[in-house]
Wavefront OBJ file of the C-alpha trace (Angstrom):
o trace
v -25.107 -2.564 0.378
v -26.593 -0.956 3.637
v -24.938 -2.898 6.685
v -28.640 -3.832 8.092
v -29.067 -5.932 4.521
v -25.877 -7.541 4.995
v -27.122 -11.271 5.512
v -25.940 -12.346 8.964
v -27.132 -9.036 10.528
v -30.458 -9.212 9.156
v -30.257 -12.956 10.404
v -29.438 -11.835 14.213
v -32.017 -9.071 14.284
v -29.323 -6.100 14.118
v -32.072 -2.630 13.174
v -30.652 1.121 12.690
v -32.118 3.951 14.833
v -30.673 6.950 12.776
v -27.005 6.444 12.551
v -26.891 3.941 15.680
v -27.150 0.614 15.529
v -29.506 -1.793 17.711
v -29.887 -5.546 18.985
v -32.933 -6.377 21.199
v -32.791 -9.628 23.232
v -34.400 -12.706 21.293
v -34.059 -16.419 21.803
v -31.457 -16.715 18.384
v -29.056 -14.310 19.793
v -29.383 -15.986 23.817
v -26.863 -17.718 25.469
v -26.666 -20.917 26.991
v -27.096 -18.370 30.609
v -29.963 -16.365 28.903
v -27.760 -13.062 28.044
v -27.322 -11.891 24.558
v -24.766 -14.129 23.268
v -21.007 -12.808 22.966
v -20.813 -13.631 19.000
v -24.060 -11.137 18.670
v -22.504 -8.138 21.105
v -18.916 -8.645 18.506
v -21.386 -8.490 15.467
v -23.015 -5.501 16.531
v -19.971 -3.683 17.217
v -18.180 -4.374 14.263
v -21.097 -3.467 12.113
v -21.360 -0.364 13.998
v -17.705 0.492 13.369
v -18.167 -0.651 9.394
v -21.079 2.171 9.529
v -19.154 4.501 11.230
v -16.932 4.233 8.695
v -19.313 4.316 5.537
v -20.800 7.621 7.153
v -17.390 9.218 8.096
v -15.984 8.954 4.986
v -19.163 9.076 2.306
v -17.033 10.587 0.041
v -15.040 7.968 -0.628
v -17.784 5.306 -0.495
v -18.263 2.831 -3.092
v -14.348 3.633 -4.503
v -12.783 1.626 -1.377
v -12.235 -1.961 -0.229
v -12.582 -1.820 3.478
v -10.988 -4.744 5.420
v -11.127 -5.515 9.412
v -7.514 -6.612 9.894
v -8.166 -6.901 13.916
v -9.916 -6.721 16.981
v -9.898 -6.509 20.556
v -13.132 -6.973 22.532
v -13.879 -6.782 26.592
v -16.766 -8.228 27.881
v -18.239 -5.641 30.606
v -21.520 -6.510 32.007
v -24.160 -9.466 31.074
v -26.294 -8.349 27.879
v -30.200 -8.610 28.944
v -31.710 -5.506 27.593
v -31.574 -4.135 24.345
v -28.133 -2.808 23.290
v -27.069 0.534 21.251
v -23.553 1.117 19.760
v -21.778 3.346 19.869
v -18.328 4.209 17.843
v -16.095 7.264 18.764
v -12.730 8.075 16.662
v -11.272 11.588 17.260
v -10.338 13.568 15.108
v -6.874 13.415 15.241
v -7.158 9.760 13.991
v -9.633 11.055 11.351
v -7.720 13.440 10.075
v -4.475 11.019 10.041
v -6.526 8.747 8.171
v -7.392 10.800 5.247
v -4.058 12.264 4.957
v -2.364 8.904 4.476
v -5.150 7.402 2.422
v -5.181 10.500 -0.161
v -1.661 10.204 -0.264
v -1.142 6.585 -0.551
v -4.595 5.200 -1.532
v -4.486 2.836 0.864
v -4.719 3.628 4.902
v -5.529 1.937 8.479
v -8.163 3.384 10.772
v -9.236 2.591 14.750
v -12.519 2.896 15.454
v -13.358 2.524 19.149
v -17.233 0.927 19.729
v -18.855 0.955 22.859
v -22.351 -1.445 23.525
v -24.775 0.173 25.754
v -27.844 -1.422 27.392
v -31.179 0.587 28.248
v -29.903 1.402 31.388
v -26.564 2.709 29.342
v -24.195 0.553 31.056
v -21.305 -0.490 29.151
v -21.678 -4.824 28.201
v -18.708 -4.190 25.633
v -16.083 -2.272 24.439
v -13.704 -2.795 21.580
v -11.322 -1.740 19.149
v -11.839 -2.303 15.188
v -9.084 -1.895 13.017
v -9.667 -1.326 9.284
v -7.703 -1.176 6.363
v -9.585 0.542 4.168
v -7.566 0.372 0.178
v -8.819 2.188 -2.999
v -10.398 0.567 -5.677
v -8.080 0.293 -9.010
l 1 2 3 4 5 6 7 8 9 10 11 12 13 14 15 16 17 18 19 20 21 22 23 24 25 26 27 28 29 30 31 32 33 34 35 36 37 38 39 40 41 42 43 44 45 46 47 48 49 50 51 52 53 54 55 56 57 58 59 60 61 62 63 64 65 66 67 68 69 70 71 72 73 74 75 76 77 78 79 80 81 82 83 84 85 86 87 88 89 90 91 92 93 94 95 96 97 98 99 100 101 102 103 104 105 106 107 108 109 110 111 112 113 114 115 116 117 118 119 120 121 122 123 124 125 126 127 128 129 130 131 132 133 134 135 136
Protein backbone atom coordinates (compact mmCIF):
# COMPACT_ATOMS: atom_id res chain seq x y z
CA UNK A 1 0.00 0.00 0.00
CA UNK A 2 1.43 3.55 -0.88
CA UNK A 3 1.78 5.49 2.58
CA UNK A 4 -0.55 8.49 1.12
CA UNK A 5 -3.52 5.57 0.88
CA UNK A 6 -2.86 4.51 4.26
CA UNK A 7 -6.28 5.61 5.94
CA UNK A 8 -5.39 8.12 8.67
CA UNK A 9 -3.00 10.01 6.31
CA UNK A 10 -5.40 10.37 3.65
CA UNK A 11 -7.80 11.43 6.59
CA UNK A 12 -5.31 14.39 7.81
CA UNK A 13 -4.56 15.62 4.31
CA UNK A 14 -0.83 14.16 4.23
CA UNK A 15 0.06 14.57 -0.19
CA UNK A 16 3.60 13.41 -1.76
CA UNK A 17 5.64 15.95 -3.79
CA UNK A 18 8.13 13.41 -5.42
CA UNK A 19 9.69 11.49 -2.66
CA UNK A 20 8.78 14.23 0.12
CA UNK A 21 6.01 14.27 1.99
CA UNK A 22 3.52 17.35 2.66
CA UNK A 23 0.79 18.71 5.23
CA UNK A 24 -0.85 22.11 4.44
CA UNK A 25 -2.66 23.89 7.32
CA UNK A 26 -6.53 22.98 7.46
CA UNK A 27 -9.07 23.33 10.23
CA UNK A 28 -8.92 19.09 10.99
CA UNK A 29 -5.29 19.17 11.62
CA UNK A 30 -5.53 22.90 13.89
CA UNK A 31 -4.97 23.19 17.31
CA UNK A 32 -6.88 24.49 20.01
CA UNK A 33 -4.02 27.85 19.39
CA UNK A 34 -4.58 27.66 15.54
CA UNK A 35 -1.07 25.81 14.67
CA UNK A 36 -0.99 22.51 12.99
CA UNK A 37 -1.72 20.21 15.70
CA UNK A 38 1.29 18.15 17.35
CA UNK A 39 -0.47 14.57 16.59
CA UNK A 40 -0.42 15.77 12.66
CA UNK A 41 3.51 17.14 12.70
CA UNK A 42 4.29 13.17 14.57
CA UNK A 43 2.11 11.65 11.68
CA UNK A 44 3.86 13.31 9.05
CA UNK A 45 7.16 12.45 10.25
CA UNK A 46 6.70 9.01 10.86
CA UNK A 47 5.13 8.47 7.51
CA UNK A 48 7.97 10.21 6.05
CA UNK A 49 10.46 7.92 7.80
CA UNK A 50 8.09 4.65 6.78
CA UNK A 51 8.71 6.10 3.05
CA UNK A 52 12.11 6.65 3.50
CA UNK A 53 12.34 3.38 4.30
CA UNK A 54 10.12 1.71 1.48
CA UNK A 55 12.36 3.78 -1.05
CA UNK A 56 15.77 2.98 0.62
CA UNK A 57 15.38 -0.42 0.65
CA UNK A 58 12.90 -1.28 -2.57
CA UNK A 59 14.54 -4.31 -2.87
CA UNK A 60 13.40 -5.80 -0.08
CA UNK A 61 9.87 -4.34 -0.24
CA UNK A 62 6.89 -6.37 0.07
CA UNK A 63 9.23 -9.47 1.75
CA UNK A 64 9.50 -7.42 5.21
CA UNK A 65 7.38 -6.61 8.26
CA UNK A 66 8.44 -3.18 9.26
CA UNK A 67 7.65 -2.17 12.89
CA UNK A 68 8.21 1.43 14.71
CA UNK A 69 9.50 0.17 18.06
CA UNK A 70 10.16 4.03 19.23
CA UNK A 71 10.28 7.55 19.00
CA UNK A 72 11.55 10.69 20.16
CA UNK A 73 10.02 13.96 18.93
CA UNK A 74 11.01 17.89 19.74
CA UNK A 75 8.69 20.41 19.12
CA UNK A 76 10.73 23.47 17.45
CA UNK A 77 8.68 26.27 16.24
CA UNK A 78 4.64 26.73 15.95
CA UNK A 79 3.34 24.90 12.64
CA UNK A 80 1.32 27.69 10.50
CA UNK A 81 2.47 27.16 7.01
CA UNK A 82 2.61 24.21 5.08
CA UNK A 83 5.21 21.64 6.24
CA UNK A 84 7.76 19.28 4.13
CA UNK A 85 9.69 16.30 5.65
CA UNK A 86 12.43 15.53 5.51
CA UNK A 87 14.38 12.10 6.61
CA UNK A 88 18.26 11.81 6.55
CA UNK A 89 20.09 8.36 7.61
CA UNK A 90 23.81 8.15 6.60
CA UNK A 91 25.19 5.78 5.23
CA UNK A 92 27.02 4.27 7.76
CA UNK A 93 23.65 3.35 9.42
CA UNK A 94 22.47 2.17 5.96
CA UNK A 95 24.98 0.11 5.32
CA UNK A 96 24.89 -1.41 9.07
CA UNK A 97 21.42 -2.06 8.43
CA UNK A 98 21.63 -4.26 5.49
CA UNK A 99 24.51 -6.11 6.76
CA UNK A 100 22.69 -7.28 9.87
CA UNK A 101 19.36 -7.76 8.17
CA UNK A 102 20.95 -10.07 5.27
CA UNK A 103 22.63 -11.81 7.85
CA UNK A 104 20.02 -12.25 10.39
CA UNK A 105 16.74 -11.47 8.54
CA UNK A 106 15.71 -9.37 10.96
CA UNK A 107 17.44 -5.71 11.74
CA UNK A 108 16.78 -2.15 13.52
CA UNK A 109 17.16 1.09 11.61
CA UNK A 110 17.18 5.12 12.79
CA UNK A 111 15.82 7.28 10.59
CA UNK A 112 16.21 10.94 11.57
CA UNK A 113 13.02 13.30 10.11
CA UNK A 114 13.11 16.83 10.10
CA UNK A 115 9.53 19.10 9.44
CA UNK A 116 10.13 22.18 7.55
CA UNK A 117 7.71 25.10 7.02
CA UNK A 118 7.69 27.39 3.77
CA UNK A 119 9.99 29.54 5.25
CA UNK A 120 12.22 26.15 5.99
CA UNK A 121 12.38 26.58 9.60
CA UNK A 122 12.58 23.55 11.57
CA UNK A 123 8.72 22.96 13.71
CA UNK A 124 10.06 19.28 14.44
CA UNK A 125 12.62 16.96 14.61
CA UNK A 126 12.65 13.33 15.55
CA UNK A 127 14.03 10.05 15.66
CA UNK A 128 12.09 6.81 14.25
CA UNK A 129 13.25 3.59 15.11
CA UNK A 130 12.22 0.56 13.02
CA UNK A 131 12.52 -2.94 13.24
CA UNK A 132 12.14 -4.02 10.07
CA UNK A 133 11.89 -8.49 10.15
CA UNK A 134 11.62 -10.73 7.01
CA UNK A 135 8.67 -12.32 5.99
CA UNK A 136 8.71 -16.35 6.57
Amino acid sequence: MEVTEIPFVKYIGITEEGSQLTLAPALEVTNHIGTIHASAQFTLAETQSGLFLQEEFSDIKGEVLPLLRSSTVKYKSPATTKLKAVAIVSDEIKEKFKEQFFKRGRASISVEVKLLDSADVVTMVGEFVWFVQRLK
